[in-house]
C-alpha positions in Angstrom: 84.8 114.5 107.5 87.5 116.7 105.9 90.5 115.1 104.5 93.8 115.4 106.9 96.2 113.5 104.5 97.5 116.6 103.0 97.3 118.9 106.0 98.9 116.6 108.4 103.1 117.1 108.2 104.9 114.4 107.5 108.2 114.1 109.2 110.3 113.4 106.1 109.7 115.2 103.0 112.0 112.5 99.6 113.3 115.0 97.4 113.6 112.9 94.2 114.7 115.3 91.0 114.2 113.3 87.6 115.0 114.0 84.5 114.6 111.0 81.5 115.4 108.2 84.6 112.9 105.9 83.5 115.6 102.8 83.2 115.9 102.5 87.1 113.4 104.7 88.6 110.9 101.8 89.1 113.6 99.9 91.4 114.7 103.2 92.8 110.8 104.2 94.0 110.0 100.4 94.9 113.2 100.7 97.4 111.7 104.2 98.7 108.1 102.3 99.2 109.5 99.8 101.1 110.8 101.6 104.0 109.9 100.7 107.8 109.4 104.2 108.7 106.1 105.6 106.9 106.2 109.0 107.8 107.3 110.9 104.8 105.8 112.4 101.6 107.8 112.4 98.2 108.5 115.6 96.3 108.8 113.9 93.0 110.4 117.3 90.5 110.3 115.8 86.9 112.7 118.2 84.9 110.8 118.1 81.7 111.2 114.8 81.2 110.5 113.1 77.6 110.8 109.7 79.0 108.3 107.4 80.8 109.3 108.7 83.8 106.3 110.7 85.0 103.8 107.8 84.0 106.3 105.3 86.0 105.9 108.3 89.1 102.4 108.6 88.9 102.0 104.8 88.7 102.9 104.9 92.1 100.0 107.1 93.5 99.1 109.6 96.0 102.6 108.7 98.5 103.9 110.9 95.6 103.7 114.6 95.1 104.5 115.2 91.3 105.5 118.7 90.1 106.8 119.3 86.4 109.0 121.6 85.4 108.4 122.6 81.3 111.8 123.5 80.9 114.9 121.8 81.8 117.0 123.5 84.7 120.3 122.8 85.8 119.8 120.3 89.3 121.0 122.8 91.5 117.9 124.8 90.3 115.6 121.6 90.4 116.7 120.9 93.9 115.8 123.8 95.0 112.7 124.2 93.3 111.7 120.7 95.2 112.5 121.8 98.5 110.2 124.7 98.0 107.5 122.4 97.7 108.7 119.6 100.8 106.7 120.4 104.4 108.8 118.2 106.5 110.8 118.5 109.6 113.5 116.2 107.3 114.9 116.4 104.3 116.0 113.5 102.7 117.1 112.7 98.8 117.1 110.3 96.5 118.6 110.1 92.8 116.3 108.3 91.0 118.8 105.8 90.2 120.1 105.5 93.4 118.6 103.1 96.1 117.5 102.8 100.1 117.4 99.6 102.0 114.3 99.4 104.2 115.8 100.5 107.5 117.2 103.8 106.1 114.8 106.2 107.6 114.0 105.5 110.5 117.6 105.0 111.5 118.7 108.3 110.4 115.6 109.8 112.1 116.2 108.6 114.9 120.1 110.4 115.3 118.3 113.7 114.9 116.3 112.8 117.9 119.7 112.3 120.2 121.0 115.8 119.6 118.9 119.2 118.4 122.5 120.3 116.9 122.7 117.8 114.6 121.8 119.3 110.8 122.7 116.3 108.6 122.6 112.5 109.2 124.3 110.3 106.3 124.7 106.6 106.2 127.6 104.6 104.6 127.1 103.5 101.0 127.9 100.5 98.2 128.8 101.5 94.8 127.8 99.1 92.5 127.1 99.3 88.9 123.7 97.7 89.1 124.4 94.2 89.4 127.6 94.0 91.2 129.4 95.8 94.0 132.0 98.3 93.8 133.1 99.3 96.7 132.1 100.8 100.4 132.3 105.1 100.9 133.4 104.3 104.7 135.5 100.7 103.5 138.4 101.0 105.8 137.6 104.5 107.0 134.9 106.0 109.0 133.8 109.7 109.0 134.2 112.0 112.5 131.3 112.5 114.0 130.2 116.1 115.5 131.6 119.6 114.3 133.7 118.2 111.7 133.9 121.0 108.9 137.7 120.3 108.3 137.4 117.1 108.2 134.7 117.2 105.7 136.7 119.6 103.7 139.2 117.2 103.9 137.4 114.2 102.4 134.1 114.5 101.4 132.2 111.0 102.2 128.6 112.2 102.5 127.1 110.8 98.7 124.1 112.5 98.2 121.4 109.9 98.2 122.4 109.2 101.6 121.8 112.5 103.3 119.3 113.7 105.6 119.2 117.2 106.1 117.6 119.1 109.2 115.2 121.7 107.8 116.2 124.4 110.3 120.1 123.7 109.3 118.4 124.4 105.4 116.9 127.5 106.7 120.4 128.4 107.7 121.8 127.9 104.3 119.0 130.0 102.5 119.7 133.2 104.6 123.4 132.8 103.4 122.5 132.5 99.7 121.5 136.4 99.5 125.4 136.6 99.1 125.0 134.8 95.3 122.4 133.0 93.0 120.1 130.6 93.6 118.9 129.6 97.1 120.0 126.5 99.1 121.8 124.7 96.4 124.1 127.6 94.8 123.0 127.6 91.2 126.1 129.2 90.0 127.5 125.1 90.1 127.3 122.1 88.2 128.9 119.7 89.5 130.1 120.3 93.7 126.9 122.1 94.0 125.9 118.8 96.9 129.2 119.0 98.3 128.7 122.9 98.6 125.5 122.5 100.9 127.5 119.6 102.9 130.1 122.1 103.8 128.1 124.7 104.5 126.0 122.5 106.9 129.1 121.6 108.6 130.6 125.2 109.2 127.6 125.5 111.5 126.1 122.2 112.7 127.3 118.8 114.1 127.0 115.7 111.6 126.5 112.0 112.3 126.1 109.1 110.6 124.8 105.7 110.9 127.3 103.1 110.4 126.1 100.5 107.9 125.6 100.5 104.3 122.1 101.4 103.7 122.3 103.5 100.3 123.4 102.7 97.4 124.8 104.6 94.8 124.4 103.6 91.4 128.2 104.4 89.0 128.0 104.3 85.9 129.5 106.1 82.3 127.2 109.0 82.9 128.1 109.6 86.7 129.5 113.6 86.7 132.2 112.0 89.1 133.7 110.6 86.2 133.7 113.4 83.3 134.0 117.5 83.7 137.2 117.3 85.9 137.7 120.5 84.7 134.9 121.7 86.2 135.4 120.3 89.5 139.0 122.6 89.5 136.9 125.7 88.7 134.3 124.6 91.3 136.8 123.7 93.7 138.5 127.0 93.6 135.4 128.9 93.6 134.1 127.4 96.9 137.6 128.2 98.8 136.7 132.0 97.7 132.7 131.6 98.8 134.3 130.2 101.9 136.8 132.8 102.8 133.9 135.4 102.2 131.5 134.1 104.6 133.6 133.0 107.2 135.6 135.6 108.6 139.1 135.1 109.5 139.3 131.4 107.1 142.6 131.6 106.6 143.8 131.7 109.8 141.6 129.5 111.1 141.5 126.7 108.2 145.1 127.8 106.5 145.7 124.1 105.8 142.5 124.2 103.8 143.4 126.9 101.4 146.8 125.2 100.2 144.6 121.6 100.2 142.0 122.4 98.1 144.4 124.8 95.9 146.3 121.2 95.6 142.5 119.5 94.9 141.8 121.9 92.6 145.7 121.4 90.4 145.2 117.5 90.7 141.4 117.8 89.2 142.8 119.7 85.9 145.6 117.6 85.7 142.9 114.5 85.5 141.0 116.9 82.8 143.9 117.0 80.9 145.0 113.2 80.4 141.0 112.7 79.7 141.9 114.5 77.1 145.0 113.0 75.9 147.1 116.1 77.1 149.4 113.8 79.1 152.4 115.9 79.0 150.5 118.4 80.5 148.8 116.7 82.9 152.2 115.3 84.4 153.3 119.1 84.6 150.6 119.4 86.6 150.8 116.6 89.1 154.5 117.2 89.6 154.0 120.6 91.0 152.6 119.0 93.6 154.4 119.0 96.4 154.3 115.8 98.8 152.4 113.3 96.7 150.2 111.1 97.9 149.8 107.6 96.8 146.7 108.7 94.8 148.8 111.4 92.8 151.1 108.9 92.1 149.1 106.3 91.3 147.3 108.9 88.4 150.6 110.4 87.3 151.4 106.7 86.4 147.8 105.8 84.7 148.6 109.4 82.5 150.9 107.1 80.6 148.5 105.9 79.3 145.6 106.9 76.7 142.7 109.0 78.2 140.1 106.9 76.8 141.1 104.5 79.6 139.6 106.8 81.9 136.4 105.2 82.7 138.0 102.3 83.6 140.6 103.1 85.8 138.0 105.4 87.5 136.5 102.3 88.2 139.0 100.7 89.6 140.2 103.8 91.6 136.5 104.3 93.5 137.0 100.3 93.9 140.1 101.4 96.4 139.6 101.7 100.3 138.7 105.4 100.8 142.2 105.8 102.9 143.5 105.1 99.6 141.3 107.8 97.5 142.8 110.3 99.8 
C-alpha cells in the first residue's frame, strides 16, 4: 500500500525558525510533542545553524519536517522561507525557545471553526525567564475581540509564539507584498517585522483569542524587545507610511493613529538614547511629548539613571500590568 503520511494535509502546519537554539529547544519541541490535538506537521527552518540544534530536531523524528538554510538570513526571510514549505489550513509558530501547554492547539483551532472571518487566533501569555514568572500579556487587561485594527495599533498584545494564523488571511498578505520586498513577513524589517503581519491581518480580518495563559514566552538579555530601540522608531515610522499607502484615506479614518505612533516612534528613540547614556537627550525627547502617560513618566525618571540599568528596569517594566505599559 502507498504511504499517505506525507500526502494527507495536516490541519496545522508549526512554523519553528532556529538558529544556534540548542539551550531550550529540547523543552521547547517536548512542549510542541505534547499537545492534545495531533493534527499538525512541523516546518522545522534551521538558519545555518552551528549548534546542536539540527541533531536535537532530527532526534525528534519524522513529526518534523527539517529544511536548512546554508546561509544565515534575517527571520523575516526565514519565516517566510518556512511558510513556503507548511501545507496546512493553520499556521501556527513557535520560537524555539518559547513554549505551548498541551491544550494550545486544539483550543485555538477550535475559534477558527466558530467564524470563517476570523484570520488570527492568539492566546494570552507568561513571561518568565525560565524558571520564574514574569508577568501575564492580558494581566489586568484583555484584548477586543473582532475587527479590532485600532485597537491593535493601539497596543500590540499578540506575542508571536502565541499566534495562529488562517492560511487564506496569509494569502491575503502575500498579494499585498508586491508593493515591497519579501513576501508575507516584509523583509525590509528587523525587529516589528511580527507586529507588521498582526496589523495587516487585522485591517482585513476579525481576531480572537482564547483567554488563558497557554504560551509562554521565554525574556531574556538577548530578547530584541530589549535592545535596538532605535530600530523600533525607524520601524515604527516606516509602517505608518506602508499603512497610509495601502489603505486609502488612513488618515481620515485612523488620524489618532498617525499622531500615536508618531508619539511611539519619539518615546522609542528617546529609550535608544538613555541605553546609550545620552540622557540629556533622551529627556528632550520624552518632554516633547505632549500628555504623558504614566509610562513616559515613569522612563523619563529611570533616564536619571545610567543606561546600563536598562535590562533591569526593562524587567521590571514588562513585570507591570499591561494597563500600565500603555
Amino acid at each position: 500500500m502507498p504511504d499517505t503520511s506525507q500526502s494527507k494535509v495536516p490541519c496545522v502546519s508549526v512554523i519553528m525558525n532556529c538558529r544556534n537554539s540548542s539551550k531550550d529547544l529540547a523543552e521547547a519541541l517536548d512542549s510542541l510533542m505534547a499537545q492534545t490535538f495531533t493534527d499538525f506537521e512541523v516546518i522545522f527552518f534551521d538558519n545555518a545553524s552551528t549548534d546542536a540544534s539540527p541533531s536535537i530536531a532530527k532526534s525528534y523524528g519524522e513529526k518534523i519536517r527539517y529544511v536548512r538554510g546554508e546561509t544565515p538570513v534575517p527571520l523575516g526571510a526565514a519565516r517566510n522561507l518556512a511558510i513556503r514549505e507548511a501545507r496546512g489550513e493553520f499556521i501556527a509558530f513557535l520560537d524555539c525557545d518559547d513554549l505551548w501547554r498541551p491544550e494550545k492547539l486544539g483550543k485555538q483551532v477550535a475559534c477558527f471553526r466558530q467564524d470563517s472571518r476570523i484570520g488570527l487566533v492568539c492566546t494570552d501569555t507568561i513571561l518568565f525567564d525560565g524558571k520564574k514568572v514574569l508577568g501575564r500579556v492580558f494581566a489586568g487587561s484583555s484584548p477586543a475581540r473582532g475587527m479590532v485594527f485600532a485597537q491593535l495599533m493601539q497596543r500590540q498584545w499578540i506575542s508571536m509564539s502565541s499566534a495562529v494564523i488562517r492560511r487564506e488571511a496569509l494569502k491575503t498578505l502575500g498579494e499585498e507584498a508586491r508593493a515591497w520586498t519579501g513576501g508575507w513577513f516584509d523583509e525590509t524589517l528587523n525587529v516589528c517585522e511580527e507586529a507588521d503581519v498582526f496589523y495587516r491581518i487585522a485591517h482585513d480580518w476579525k481576531l480572537d483569542y482564547v483567554d488563558e495563559a497557554l504560551t509562554y514566552w521565554r525574556i531574556h538579555s538577548g530578547n530584541t524587545t530589549f535592545k535596538h530601540f532605535g530600530q523600533f522608531a525607524d520601524e515604527t515610522l516606516y509602517i505608518l507610511q506602508k499603512q497610509r499607502k495601502l489603505y486609502p484615506g488612513y488618515d481620515k479614518d485612523y488620524g489618532d493613529l498617525v499622531g500615536l505612533l508618531t508619539q511611539r516612534a519619539t518615546f522609542q528613540k528617546a529609550i535608544d538614547l538613555w541605553h546609550h547614556n545620552q540622557s540629556d537627550e533622551a529627556r528632550s525627547l520624552l518632554q516633547r511629548i505632549p500628555h504623558p502617560s504614566l509610562k513616559h513618566r515613569l522612563f523619563f525618571l529611570a533616564s536619571f539613571l545610567p543606561g546600563n540599568c536598562f535590562d533591569w528596569l526593562a524587567r521590571i517594566y514588562f513585570a507591570l500590568p499591561a494597563s500600565l505599559r500603555r
